[in-house]
N, C-alpha and C positions, 0 to 999 in steps of 0.2 A: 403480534406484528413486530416486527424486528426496523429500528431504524439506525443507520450510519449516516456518522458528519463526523468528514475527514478535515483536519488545518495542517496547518504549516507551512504552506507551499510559499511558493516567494521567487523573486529574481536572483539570481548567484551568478557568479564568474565562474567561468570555467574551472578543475578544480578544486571548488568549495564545495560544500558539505550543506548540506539539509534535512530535519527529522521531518517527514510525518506522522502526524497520530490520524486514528480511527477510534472514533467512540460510539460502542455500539449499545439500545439500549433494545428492550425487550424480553421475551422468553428463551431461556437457552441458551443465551448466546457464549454460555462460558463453556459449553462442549460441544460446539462446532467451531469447524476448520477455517482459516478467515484466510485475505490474501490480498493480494494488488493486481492492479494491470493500471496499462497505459496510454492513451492515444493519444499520438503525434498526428497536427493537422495533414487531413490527406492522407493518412493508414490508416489502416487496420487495425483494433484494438489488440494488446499485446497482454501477454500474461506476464508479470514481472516475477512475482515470489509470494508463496503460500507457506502456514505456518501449523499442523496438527493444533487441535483444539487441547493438548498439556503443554503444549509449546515444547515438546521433546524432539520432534521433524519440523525439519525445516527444508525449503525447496527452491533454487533460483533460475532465472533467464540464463543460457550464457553470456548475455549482452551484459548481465549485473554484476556475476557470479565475483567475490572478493571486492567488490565496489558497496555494495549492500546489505543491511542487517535488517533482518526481520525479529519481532519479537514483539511477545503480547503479555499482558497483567491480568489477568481471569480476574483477579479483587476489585477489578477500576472497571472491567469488560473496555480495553484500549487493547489496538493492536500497533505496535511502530514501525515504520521503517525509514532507517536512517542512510544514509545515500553521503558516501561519499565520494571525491575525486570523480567529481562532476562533469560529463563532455555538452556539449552542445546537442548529441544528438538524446540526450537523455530527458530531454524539452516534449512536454506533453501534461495530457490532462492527467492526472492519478485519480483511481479509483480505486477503494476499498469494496471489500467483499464479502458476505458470510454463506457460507453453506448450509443453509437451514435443514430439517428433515427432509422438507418437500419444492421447498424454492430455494433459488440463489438470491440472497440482498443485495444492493449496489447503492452505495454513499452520491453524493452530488456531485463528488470530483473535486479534486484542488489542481489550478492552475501549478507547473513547474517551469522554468522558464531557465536557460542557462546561456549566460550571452555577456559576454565583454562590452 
């Protein structure tokens, strides 16, 4: 059984900058593929950015694309993504991910919030 518990999330100004981590524990997880999405209240869950399980590919939203960095530690099983230059509309719940053999995992969520 595979578990993720995402932090970091927080209030910011527009602008500002925020990491989150993913820590994941279980079997495996250091060669499968991990990643994020998003849901803003009232959407549709979004996919943000995926990372290959050597951390060699890496993959983003156009919404993120040069605003966001993905990137993970196989030694710690953490995946990051760091997010900067912050808008309002990037306000949602973040969820981590893993791509197990045979299921998809999904973290609890971190609140992200961006508001003057």
């Amino acid at each position: 059984q595979v578990q993720l518990v995402e932090s970091g999330g927080g209030l910011v100004q527009p602008g500002g900058s925020l990491r989150l981590s993913c820590a994941a524990s279980g079997s495996s997880v250091g060669i499968a593929a991990m990643g994020w999405y998003r849901q803003a209240p009232g959407k549709q869950r979004e996919w943000v950015a995926s990372i290959s399980s050597s951390g060699g590919s890496t993959n983003y939203a156009d919404s993120v694309k040069g605003r966001f960095t993905i990137s993970r530690d196989n030694a710690k099983n953490t995946v990051h993504l760091q997010m900067n230059s912050l808008k309002s509309e990037d306000t949602a719940v973040y969820y981590c991910y893993l791509n197990g053999r045979v299921s998809t995992y999904w973290g609890q969520g971190t609140q992200v919030t961006v508001s003057s």
